[in-house]
PDB file of N, H, CA, C and O in Angstrom:
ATOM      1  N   UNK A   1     -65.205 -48.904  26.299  1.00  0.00           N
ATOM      2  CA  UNK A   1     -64.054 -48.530  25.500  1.00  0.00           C
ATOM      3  C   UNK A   1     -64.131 -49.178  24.110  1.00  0.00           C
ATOM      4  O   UNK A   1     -63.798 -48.465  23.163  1.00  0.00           O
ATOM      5  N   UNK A   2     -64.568 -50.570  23.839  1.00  0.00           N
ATOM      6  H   UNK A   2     -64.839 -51.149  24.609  1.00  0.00           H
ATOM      7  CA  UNK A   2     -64.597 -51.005  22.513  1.00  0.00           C
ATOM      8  C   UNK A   2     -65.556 -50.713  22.504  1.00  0.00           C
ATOM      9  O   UNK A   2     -66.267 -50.563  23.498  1.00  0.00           O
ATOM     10  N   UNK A   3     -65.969 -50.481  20.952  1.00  0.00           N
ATOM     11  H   UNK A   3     -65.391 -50.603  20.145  1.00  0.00           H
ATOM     12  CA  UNK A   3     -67.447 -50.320  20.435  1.00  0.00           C
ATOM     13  C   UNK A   3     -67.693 -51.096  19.357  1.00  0.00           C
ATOM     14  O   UNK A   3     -66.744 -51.770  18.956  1.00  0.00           O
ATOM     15  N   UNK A   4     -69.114 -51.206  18.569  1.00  0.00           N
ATOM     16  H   UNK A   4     -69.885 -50.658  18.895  1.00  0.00           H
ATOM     17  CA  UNK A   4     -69.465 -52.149  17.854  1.00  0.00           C
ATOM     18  C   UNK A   4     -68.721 -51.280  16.556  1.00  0.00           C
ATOM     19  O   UNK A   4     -68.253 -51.859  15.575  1.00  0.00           O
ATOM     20  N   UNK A   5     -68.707 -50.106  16.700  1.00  0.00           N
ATOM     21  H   UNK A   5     -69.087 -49.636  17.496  1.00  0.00           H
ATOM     22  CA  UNK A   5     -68.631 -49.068  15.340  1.00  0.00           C
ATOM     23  C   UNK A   5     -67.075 -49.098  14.677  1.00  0.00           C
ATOM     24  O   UNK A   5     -66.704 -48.767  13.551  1.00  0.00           O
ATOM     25  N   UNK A   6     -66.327 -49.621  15.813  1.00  0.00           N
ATOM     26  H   UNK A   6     -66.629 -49.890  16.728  1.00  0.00           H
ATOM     27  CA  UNK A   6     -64.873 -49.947  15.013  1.00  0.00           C
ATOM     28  C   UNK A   6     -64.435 -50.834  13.901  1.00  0.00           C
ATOM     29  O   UNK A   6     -63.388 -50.924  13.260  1.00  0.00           O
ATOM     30  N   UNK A   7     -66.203 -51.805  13.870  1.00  0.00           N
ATOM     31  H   UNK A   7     -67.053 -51.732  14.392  1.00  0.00           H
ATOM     32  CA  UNK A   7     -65.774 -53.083  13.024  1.00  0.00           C
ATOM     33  C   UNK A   7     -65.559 -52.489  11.935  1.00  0.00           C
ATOM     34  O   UNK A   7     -65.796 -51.283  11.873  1.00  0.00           O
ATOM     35  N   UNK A   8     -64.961 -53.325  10.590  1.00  0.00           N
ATOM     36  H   UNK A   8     -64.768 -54.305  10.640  1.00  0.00           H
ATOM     37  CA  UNK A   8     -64.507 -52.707   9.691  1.00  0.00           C
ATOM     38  C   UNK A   8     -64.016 -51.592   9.372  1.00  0.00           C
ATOM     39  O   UNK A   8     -64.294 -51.069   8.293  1.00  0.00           O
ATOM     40  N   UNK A   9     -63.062 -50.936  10.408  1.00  0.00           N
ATOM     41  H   UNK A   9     -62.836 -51.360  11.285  1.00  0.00           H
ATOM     42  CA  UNK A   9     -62.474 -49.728  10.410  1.00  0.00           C
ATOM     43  C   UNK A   9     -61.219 -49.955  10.712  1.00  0.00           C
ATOM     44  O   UNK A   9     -61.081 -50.652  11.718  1.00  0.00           O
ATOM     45  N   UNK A  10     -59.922 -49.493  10.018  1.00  0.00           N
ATOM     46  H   UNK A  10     -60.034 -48.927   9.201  1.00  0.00           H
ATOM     47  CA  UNK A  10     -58.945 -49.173  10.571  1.00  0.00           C
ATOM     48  C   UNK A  10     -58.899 -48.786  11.961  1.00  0.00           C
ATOM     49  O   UNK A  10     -59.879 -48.121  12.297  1.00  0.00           O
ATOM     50  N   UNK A  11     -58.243 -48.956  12.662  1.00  0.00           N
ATOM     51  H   UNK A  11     -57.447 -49.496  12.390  1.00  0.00           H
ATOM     52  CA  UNK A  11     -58.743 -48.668  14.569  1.00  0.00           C
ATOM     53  C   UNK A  11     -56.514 -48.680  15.131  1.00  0.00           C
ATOM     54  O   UNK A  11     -55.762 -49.550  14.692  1.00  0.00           O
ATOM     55  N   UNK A  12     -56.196 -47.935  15.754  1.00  0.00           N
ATOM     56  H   UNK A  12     -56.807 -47.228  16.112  1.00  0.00           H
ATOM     57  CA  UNK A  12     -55.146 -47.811  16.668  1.00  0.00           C
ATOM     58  C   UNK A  12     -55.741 -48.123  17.923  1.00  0.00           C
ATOM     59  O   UNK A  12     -56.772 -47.746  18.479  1.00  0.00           O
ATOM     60  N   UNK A  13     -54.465 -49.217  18.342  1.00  0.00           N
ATOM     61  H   UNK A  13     -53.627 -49.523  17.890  1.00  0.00           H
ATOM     62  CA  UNK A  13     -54.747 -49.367  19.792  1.00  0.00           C
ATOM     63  C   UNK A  13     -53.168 -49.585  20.791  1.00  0.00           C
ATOM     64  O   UNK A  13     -52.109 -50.212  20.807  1.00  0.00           O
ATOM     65  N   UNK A  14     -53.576 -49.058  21.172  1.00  0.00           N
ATOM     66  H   UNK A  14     -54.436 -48.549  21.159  1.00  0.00           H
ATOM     67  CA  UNK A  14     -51.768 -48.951  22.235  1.00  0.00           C
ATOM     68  C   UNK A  14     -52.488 -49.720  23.566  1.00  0.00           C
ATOM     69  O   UNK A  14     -53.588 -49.562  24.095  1.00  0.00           O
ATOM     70  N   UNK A  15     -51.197 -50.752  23.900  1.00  0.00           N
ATOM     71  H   UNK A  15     -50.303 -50.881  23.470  1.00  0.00           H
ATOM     72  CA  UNK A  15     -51.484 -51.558  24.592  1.00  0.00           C
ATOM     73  C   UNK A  15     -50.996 -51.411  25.995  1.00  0.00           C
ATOM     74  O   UNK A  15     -49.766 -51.448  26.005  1.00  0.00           O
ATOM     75  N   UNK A  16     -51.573 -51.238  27.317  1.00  0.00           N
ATOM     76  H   UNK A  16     -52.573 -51.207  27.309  1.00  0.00           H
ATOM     77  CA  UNK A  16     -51.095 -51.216  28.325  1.00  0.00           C
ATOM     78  C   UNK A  16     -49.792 -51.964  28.859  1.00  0.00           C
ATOM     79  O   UNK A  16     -48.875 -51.501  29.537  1.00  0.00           O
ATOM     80  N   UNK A  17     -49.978 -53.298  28.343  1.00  0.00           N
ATOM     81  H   UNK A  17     -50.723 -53.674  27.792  1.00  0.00           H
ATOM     82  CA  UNK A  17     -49.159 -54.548  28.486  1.00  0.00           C
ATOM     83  C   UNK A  17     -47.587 -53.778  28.117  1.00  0.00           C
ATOM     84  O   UNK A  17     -46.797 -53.322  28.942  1.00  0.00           O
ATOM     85  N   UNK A  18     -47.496 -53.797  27.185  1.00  0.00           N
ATOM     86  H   UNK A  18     -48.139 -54.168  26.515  1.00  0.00           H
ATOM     87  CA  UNK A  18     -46.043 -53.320  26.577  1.00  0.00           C
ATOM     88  C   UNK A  18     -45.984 -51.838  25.327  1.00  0.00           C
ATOM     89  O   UNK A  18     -45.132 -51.662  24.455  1.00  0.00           O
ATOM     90  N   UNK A  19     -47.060 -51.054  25.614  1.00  0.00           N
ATOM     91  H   UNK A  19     -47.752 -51.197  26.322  1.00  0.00           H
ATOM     92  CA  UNK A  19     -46.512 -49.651  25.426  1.00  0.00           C
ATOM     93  C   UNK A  19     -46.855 -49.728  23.779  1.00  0.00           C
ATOM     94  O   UNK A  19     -47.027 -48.599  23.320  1.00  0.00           O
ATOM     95  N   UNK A  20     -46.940 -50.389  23.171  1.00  0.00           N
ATOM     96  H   UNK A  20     -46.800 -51.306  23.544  1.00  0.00           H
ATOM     97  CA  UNK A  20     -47.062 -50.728  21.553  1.00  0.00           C
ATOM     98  C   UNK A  20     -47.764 -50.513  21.025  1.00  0.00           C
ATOM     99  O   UNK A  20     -48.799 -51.128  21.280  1.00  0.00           O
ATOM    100  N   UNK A  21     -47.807 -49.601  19.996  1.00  0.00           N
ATOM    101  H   UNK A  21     -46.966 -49.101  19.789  1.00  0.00           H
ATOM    102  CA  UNK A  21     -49.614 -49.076  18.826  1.00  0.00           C
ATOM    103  C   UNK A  21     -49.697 -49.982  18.383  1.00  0.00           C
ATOM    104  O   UNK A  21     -48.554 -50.175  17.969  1.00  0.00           O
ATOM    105  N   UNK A  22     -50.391 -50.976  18.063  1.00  0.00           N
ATOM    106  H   UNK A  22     -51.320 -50.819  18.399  1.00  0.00           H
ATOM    107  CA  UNK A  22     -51.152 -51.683  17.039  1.00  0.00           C
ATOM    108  C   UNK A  22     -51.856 -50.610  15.953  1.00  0.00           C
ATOM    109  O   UNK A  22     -52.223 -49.527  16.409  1.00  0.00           O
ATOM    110  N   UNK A  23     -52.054 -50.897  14.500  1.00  0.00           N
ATOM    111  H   UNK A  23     -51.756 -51.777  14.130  1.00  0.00           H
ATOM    112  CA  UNK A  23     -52.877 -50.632  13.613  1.00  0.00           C
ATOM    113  C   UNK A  23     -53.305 -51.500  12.812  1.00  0.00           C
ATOM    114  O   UNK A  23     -52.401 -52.229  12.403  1.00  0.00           O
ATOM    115  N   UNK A  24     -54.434 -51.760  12.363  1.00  0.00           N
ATOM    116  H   UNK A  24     -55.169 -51.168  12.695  1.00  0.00           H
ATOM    117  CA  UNK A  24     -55.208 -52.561  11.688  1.00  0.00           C
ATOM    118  C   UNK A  24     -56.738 -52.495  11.604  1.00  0.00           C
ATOM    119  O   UNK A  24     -57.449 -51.889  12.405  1.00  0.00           O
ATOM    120  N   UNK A  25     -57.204 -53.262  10.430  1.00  0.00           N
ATOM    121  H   UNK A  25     -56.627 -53.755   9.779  1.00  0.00           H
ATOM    122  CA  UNK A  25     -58.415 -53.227  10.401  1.00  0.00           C
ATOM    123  C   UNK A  25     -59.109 -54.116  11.560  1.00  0.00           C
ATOM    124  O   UNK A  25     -58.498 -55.144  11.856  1.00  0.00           O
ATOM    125  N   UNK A  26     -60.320 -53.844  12.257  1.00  0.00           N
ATOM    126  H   UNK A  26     -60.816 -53.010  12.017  1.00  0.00           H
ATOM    127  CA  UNK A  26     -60.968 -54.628  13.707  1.00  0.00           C
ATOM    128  C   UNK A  26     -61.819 -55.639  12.757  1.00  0.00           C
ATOM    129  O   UNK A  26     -62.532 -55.222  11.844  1.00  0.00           O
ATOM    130  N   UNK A  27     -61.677 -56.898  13.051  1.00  0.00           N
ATOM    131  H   UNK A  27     -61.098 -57.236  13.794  1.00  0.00           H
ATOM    132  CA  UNK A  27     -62.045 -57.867  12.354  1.00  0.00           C
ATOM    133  C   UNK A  27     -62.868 -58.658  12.791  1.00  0.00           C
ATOM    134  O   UNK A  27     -63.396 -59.450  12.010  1.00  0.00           O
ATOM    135  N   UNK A  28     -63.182 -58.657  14.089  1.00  0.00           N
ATOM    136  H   UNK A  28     -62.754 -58.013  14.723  1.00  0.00           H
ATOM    137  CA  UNK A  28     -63.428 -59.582  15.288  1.00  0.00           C
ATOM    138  C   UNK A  28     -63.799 -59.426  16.590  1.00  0.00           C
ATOM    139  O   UNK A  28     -62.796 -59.198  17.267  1.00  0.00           O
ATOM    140  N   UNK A  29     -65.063 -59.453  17.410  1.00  0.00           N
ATOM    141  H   UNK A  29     -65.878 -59.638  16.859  1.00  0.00           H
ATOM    142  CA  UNK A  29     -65.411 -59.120  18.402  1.00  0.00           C
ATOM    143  C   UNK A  29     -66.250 -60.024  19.186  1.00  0.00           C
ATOM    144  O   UNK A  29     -67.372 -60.484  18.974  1.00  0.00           O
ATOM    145  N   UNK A  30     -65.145 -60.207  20.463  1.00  0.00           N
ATOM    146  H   UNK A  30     -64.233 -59.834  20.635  1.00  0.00           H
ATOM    147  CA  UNK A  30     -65.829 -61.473  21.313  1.00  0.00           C
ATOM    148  C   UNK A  30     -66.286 -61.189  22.481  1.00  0.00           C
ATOM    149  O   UNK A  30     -65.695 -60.438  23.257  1.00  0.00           O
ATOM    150  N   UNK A  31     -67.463 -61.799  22.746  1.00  0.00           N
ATOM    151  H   UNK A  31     -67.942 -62.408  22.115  1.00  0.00           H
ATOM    152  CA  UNK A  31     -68.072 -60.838  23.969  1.00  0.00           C
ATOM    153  C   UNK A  31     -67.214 -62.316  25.001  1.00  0.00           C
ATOM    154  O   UNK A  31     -66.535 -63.272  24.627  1.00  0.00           O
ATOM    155  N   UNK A  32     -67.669 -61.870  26.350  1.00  0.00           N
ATOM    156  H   UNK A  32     -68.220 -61.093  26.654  1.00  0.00           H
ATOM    157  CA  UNK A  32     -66.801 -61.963  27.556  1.00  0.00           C
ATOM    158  C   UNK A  32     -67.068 -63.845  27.573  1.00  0.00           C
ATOM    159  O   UNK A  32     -66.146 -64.526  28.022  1.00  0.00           O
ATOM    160  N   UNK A  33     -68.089 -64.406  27.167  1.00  0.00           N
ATOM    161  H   UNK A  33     -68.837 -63.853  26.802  1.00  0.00           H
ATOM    162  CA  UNK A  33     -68.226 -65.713  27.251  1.00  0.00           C
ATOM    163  C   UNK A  33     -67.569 -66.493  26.640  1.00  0.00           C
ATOM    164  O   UNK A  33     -67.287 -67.613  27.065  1.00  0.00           O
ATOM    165  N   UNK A  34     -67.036 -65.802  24.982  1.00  0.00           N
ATOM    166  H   UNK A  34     -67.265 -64.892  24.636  1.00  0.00           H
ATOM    167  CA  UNK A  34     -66.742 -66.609  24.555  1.00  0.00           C
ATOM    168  C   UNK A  34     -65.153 -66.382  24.432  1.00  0.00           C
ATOM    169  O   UNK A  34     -64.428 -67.182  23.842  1.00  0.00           O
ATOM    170  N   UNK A  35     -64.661 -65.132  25.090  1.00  0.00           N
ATOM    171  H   UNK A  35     -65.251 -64.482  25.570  1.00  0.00           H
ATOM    172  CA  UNK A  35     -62.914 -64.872  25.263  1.00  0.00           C
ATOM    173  C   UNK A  35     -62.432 -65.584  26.022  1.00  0.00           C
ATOM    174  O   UNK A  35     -63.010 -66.111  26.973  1.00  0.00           O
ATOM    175  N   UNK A  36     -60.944 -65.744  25.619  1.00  0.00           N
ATOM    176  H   UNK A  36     -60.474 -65.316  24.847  1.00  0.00           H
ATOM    177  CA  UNK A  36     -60.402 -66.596  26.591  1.00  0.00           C
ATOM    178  C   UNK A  36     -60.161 -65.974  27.902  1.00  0.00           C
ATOM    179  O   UNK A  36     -60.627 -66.543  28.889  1.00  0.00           O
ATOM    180  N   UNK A  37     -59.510 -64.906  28.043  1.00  0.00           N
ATOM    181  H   UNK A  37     -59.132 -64.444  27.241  1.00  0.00           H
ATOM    182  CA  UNK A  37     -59.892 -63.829  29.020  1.00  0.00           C
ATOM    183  C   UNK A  37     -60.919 -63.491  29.847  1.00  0.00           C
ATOM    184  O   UNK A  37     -60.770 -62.763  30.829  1.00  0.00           O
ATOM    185  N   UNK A  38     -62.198 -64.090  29.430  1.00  0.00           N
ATOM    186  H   UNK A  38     -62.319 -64.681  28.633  1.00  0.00           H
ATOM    187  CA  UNK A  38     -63.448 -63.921  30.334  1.00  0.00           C
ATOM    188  C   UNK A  38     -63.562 -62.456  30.401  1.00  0.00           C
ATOM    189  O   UNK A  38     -63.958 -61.995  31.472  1.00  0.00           O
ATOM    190  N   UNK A  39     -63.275 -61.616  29.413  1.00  0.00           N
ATOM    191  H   UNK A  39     -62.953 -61.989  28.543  1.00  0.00           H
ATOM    192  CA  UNK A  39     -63.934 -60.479  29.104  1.00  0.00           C
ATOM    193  C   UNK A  39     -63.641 -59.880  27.463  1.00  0.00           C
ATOM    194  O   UNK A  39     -62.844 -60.428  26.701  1.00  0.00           O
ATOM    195  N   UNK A  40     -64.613 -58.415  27.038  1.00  0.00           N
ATOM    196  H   UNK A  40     -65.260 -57.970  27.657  1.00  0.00           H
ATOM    197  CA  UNK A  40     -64.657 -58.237  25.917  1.00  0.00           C
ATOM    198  C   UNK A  40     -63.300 -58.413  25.089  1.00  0.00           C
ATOM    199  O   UNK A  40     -62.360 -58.249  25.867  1.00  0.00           O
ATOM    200  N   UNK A  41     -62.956 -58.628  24.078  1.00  0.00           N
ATOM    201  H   UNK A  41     -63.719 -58.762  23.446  1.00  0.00           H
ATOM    202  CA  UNK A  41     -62.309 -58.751  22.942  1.00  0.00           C
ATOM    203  C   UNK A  41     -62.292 -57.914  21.498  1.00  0.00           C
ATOM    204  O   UNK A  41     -63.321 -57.738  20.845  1.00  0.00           O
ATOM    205  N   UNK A  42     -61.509 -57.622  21.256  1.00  0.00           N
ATOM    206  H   UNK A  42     -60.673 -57.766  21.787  1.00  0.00           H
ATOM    207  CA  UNK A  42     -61.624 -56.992  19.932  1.00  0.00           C
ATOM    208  C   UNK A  42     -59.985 -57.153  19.410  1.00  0.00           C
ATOM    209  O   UNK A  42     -59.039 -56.644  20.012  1.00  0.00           O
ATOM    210  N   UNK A  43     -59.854 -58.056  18.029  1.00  0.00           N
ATOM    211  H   UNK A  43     -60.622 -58.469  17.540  1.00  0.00           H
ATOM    212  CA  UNK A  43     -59.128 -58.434  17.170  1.00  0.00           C
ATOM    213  C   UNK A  43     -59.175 -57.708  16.011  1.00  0.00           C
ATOM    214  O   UNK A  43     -60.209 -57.444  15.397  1.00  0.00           O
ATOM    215  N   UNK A  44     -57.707 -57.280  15.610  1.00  0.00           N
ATOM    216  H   UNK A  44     -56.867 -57.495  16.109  1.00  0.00           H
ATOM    217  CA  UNK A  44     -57.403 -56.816  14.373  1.00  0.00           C
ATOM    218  C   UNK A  44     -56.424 -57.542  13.691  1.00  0.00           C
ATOM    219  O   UNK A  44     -55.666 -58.333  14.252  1.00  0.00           O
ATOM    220  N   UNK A  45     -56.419 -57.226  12.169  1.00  0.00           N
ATOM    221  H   UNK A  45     -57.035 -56.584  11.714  1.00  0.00           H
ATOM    222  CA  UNK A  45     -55.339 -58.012  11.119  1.00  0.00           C
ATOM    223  C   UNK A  45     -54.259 -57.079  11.692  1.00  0.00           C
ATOM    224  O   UNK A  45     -54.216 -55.850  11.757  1.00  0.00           O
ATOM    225  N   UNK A  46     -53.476 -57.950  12.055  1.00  0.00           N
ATOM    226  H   UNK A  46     -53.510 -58.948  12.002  1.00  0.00           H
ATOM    227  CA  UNK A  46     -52.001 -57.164  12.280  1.00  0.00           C
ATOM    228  C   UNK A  46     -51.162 -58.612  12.320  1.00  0.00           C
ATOM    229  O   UNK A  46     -51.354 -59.715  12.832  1.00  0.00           O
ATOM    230  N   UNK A  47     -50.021 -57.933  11.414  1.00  0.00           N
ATOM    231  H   UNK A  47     -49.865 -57.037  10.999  1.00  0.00           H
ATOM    232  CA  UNK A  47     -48.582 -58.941  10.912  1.00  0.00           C
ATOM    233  C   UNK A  47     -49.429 -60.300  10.482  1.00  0.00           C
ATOM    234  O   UNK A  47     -49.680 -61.198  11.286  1.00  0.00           O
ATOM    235  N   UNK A  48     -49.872 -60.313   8.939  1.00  0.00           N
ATOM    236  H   UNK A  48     -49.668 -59.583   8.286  1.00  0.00           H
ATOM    237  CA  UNK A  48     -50.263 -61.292   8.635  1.00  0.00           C
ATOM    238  C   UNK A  48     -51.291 -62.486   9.402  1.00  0.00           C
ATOM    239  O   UNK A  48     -51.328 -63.667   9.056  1.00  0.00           O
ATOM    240  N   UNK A  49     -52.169 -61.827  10.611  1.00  0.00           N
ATOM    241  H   UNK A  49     -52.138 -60.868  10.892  1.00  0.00           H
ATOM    242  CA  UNK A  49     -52.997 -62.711  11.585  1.00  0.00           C
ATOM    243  C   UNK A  49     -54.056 -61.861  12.180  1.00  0.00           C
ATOM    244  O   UNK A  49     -54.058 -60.754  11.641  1.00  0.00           O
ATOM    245  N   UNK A  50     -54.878 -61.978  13.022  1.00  0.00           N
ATOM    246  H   UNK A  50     -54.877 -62.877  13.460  1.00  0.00           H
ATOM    247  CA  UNK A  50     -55.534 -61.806  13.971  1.00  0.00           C
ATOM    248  C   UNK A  50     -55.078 -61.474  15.443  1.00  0.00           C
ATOM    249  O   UNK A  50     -54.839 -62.375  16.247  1.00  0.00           O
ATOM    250  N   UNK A  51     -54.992 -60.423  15.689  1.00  0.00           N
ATOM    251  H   UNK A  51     -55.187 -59.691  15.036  1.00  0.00           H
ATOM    252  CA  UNK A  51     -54.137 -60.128  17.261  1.00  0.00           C
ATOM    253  C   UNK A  51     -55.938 -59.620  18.021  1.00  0.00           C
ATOM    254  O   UNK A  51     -56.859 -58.889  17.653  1.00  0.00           O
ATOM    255  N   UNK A  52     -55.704 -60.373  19.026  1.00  0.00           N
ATOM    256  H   UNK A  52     -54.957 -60.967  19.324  1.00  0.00           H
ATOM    257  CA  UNK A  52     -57.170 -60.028  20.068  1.00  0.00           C
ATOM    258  C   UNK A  52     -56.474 -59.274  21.128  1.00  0.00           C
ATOM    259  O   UNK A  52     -55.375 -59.718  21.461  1.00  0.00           O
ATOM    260  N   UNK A  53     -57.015 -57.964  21.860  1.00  0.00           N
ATOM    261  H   UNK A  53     -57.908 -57.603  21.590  1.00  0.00           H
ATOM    262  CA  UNK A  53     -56.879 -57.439  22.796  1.00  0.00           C
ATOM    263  C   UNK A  53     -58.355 -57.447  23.771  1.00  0.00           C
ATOM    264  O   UNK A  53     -59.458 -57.063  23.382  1.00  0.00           O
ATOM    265  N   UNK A  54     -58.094 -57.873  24.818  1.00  0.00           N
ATOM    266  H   UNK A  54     -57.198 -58.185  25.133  1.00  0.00           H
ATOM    267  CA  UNK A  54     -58.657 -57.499  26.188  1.00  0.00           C
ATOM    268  C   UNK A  54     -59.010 -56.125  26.313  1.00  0.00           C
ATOM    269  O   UNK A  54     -58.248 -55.170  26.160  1.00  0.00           O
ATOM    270  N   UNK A  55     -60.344 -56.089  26.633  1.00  0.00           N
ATOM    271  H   UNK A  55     -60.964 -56.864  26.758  1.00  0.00           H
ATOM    272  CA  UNK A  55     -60.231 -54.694  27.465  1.00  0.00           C
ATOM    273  C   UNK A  55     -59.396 -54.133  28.302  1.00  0.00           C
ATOM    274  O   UNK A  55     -59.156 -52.926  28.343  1.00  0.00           O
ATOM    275  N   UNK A  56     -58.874 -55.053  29.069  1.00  0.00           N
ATOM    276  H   UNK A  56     -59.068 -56.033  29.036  1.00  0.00           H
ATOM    277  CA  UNK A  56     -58.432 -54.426  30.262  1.00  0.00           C
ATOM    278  C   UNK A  56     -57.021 -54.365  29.989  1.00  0.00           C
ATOM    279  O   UNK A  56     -56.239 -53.934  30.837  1.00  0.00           O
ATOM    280  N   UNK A  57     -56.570 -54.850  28.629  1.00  0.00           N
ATOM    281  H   UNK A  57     -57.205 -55.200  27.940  1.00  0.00           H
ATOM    282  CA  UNK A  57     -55.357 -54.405  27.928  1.00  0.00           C
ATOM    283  C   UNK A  57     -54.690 -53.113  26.995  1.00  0.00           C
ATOM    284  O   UNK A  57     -53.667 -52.913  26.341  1.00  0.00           O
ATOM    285  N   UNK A  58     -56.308 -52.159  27.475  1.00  0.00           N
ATOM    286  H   UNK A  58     -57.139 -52.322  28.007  1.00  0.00           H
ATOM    287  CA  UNK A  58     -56.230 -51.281  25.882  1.00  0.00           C
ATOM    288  C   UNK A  58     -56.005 -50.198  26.893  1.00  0.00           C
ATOM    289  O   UNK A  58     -56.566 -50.136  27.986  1.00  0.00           O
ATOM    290  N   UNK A  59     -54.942 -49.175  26.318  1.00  0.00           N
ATOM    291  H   UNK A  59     -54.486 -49.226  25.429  1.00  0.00           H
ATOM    292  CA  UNK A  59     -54.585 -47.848  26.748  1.00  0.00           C
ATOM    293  C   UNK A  59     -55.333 -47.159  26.258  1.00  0.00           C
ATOM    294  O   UNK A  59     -56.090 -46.462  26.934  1.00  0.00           O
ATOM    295  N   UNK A  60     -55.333 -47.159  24.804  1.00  0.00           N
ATOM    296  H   UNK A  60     -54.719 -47.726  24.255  1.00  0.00           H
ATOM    297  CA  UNK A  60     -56.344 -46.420  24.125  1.00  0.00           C
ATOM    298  C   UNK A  60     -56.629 -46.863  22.815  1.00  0.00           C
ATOM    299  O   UNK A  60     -55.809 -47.531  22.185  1.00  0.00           O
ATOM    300  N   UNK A  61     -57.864 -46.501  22.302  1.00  0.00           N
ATOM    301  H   UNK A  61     -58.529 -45.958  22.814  1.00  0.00           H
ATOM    302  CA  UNK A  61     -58.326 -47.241  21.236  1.00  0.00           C
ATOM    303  C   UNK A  61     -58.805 -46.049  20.406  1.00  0.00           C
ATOM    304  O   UNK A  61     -59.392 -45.136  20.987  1.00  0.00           O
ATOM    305  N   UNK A  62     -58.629 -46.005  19.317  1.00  0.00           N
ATOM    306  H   UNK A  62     -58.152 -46.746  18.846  1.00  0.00           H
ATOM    307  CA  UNK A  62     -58.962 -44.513  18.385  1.00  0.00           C
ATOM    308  C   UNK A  62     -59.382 -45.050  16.848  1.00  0.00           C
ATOM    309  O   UNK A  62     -59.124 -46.242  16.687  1.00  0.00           O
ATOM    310  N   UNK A  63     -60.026 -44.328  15.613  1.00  0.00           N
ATOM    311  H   UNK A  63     -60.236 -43.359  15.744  1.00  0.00           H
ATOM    312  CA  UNK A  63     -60.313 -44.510  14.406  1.00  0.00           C
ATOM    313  C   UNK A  63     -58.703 -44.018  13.904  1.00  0.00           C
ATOM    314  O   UNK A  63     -58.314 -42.882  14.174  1.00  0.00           O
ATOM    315  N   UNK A  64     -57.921 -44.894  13.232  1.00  0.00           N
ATOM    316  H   UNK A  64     -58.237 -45.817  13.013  1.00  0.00           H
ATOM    317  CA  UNK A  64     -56.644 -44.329  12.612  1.00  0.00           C
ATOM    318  C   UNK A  64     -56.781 -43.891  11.423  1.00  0.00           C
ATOM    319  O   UNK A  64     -55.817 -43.413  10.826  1.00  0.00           O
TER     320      UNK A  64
END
C-alpha cells in the first residue's frame, strides 16, 4: 500500500483509526525496524509537524 513513489508528493490518506483525510506532502519513510509500530511508516507535513501513519492504519492512500 505505501510506495517509495509518494515521496515528495502531495499524497491523501484516510485513516482507519478515526475516519479522517489527512493531506500533505510524504516526507518520511520508515521501514518496520526502525517504527515504533514495528511496521512500515509513512509521514506527512500536516498541521505544522510530521504525522506518521502505520500501514495497518491506512484506509486508503492516493496522489492528491
Amino acid at each position: 500500500m505505501i510506495r517509495k513513489e509518494y515521496m515528495g508528493k502531495e499524497i491523501k490518506i484516510i485513516s482507519k483509526t478515526n475516519g479522517i483525510e489527512y493531506t500533505g506532502k510524504a516526507v518520511e519513510l520508515q521501514s518496520p525496524e526502525e517504527s515504533e509500530s514495528g511496521e512500515l511508516e509513512i509521514g506527512i507535513n500536516y498541521a505544522g509537524g510530521i504525522t506518521m501513519f502505520p500501514e495497518s492504519d491506512i484506509k486508503s492512500i492516493a496522489l492528491a
